[in-house]
N, C-alpha and C positions, 0 to 999 in steps of 0.2 A: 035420756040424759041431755039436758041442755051445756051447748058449749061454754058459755060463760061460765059455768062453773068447774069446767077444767084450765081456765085460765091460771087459777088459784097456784096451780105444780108447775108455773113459768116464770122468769124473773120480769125485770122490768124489757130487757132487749128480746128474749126469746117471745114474750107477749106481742111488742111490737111486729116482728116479725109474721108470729103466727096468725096475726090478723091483717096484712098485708096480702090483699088479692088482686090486683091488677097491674100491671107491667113487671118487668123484668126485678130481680131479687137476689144478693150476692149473698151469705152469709162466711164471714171469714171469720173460722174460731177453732181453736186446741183439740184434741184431742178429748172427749169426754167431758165435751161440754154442752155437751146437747143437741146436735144440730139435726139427727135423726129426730128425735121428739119436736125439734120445729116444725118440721114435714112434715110429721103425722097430726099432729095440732094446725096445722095450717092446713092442710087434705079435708080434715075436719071440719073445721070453719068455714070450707068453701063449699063442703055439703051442707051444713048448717043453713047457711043464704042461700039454698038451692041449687048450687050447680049440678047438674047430672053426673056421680061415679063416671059415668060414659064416659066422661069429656074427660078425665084427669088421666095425665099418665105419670108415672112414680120410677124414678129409674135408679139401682144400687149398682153395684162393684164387682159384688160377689151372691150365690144362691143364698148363701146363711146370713147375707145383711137382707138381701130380698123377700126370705123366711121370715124374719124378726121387724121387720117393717110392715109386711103386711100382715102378721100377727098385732102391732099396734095400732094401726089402724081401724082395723074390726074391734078391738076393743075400744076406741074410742066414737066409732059411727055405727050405727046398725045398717045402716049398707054401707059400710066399706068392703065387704068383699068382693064388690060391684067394681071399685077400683083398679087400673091396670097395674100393677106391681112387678118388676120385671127387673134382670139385669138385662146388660145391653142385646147380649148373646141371645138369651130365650126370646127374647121381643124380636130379635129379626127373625129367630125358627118358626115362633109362631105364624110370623108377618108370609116369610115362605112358605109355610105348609101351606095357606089360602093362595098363595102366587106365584108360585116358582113355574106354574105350569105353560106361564107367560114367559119364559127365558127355554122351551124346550124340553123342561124335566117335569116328572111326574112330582106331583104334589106328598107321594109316601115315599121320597126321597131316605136314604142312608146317611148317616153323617158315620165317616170314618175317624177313626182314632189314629194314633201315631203308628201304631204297627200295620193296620191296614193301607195306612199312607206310604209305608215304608215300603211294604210290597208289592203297591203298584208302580210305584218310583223306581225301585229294584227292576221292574220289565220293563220300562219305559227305556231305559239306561242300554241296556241290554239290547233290545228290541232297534236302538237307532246304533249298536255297536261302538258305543264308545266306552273307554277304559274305564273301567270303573274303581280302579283307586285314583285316579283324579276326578270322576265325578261319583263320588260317594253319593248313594241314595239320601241318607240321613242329613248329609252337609246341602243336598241340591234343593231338598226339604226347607231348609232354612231360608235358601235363597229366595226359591217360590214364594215363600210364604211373607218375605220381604216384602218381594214385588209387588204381593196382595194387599196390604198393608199401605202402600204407597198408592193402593187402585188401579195400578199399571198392568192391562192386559200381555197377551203371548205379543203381539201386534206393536206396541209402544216397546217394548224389548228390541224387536226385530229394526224400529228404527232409529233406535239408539245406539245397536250395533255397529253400523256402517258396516267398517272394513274388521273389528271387533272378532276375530272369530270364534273366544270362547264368547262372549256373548251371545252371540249368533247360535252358539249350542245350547245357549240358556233360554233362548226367546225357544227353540224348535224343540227342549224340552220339557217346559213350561207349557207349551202349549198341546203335546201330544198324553203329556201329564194329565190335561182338562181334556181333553177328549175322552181318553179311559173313564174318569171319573162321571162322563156327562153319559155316557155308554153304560155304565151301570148304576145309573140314575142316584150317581152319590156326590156327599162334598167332603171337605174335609173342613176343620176348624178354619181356617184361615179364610174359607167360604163364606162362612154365616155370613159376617158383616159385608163382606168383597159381592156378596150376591144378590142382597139385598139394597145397597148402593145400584147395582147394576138396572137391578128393578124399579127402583126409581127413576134412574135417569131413561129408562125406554119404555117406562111407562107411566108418565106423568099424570095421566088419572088415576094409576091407580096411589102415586102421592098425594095428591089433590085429597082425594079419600081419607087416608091419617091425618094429615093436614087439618081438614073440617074435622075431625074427631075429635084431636086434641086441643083445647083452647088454655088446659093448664098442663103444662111438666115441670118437675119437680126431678133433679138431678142429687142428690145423696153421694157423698163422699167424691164430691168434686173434683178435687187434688188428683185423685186415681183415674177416675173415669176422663177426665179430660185430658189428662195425659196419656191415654190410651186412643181416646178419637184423634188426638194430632198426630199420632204414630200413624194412624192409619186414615190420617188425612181428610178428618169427617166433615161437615161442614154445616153449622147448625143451622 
């Protein structure tokens, strides 16, 4: 299938667009007006002129826009399955499962869910003897998972506290929280990204590495994703 002739199911701006392969690229448009089919038309095009699948990385919101993108894809390139297609979340699991082993943990790490969060939270609380209707495991959860969000280690809490003393209980159970969790080689959600940030900054080869990988990303549903990395402080 040559590409020019899926230009045909494009208008005149999504054409422009989809043939747009070098430097940076905003598309600003409604709901159901295409902007998924620019990326996979432009994904396209960029394998069309050769670029190596390797080198593109594609990033969605959610697993069932990440499904449905790289389903278009493949039907518009014969190797597009070659393509990274990812939400945010599985691209840093994957990124961990090769690297985590570089932060201390084993590479067949656990990812916990909210109940298994909840019951290590529950001994941790416990364990340093504080009351736990003022520190509810489920409410401490939240906060943790702020801090993570924000990038702020047990350590950055602790000197933020000063004279602070529930702080002080938050930074010492924030922190005995990751230790449980690092002790049985697990994370929880708010890890994924919180971890994989970590692993970048202490170990800049092995950024360097993605870095030379990807020479095209391609970000899908914008609006969501980007206000999700500023919650949690990303920094492109």
């Amino acid at each position: 299938m040559i590409f020019m002739d899926l230009l045909d199911k494009l208008n005149h701006e999504q054409r422009k667009a989809a043939m747009h392969t070098e430097g940076p690229l905003l598309l600003i448009a409604g709901a159901g007006s295409g902007k998924t089919r620019v990326i996979t038309h432009r994904i396209a095009n960029l394998i069309e002129k050769g670029v190596s699948p390797f080198n593109i990385l594609a990033i969605t919101f959610t697993n069932k826009a990440a499904k449905e993108m790289k389903q278009r894809v493949n039907e518009l390139s014969p190797r597009g399955n070659e393509v990274w297609v990812s939400t945010f979340h599985s691209m840093c699991v994957r990124i961990l499962r090769s690297h985590i082993n570089n932060l201390g943990y084993e590479n067949s790490f656990t990812i916990y869910d909210s109940d298994d969060s909840e019951s290590v939270m529950k001994s941790v609380v416990k364990e340093l003897n504080l009351y736990d209707k003022m520190y509810q495991p489920k409410s401490v959860l939240g906060i943790v998972g702020r801090y993570k969000d924000q990038l702020k280690t047990p350590l950055d809490i602790k000197k933020e506290a000063e004279t602070d003393f529930r702080l002080e209980n938050y930074a010492m159970i924030y922190e005995t929280y990751q230790k449980k969790l690092k002790n049985n080689n697990a994370l929880d959600f708010d890890d994924i990204i919180f971890k994989t940030v970590d692993l970048f900054k202490s170990k800049p080869e092995i950024l360097e590495k993605y870095q030379d990988r990807f020479h095209y990303i391609m970000v899908d549903e914008y609006q969501d994703s980007a206000t999700r990395c500023a919650m949690k402080s990303c920094a492109a």
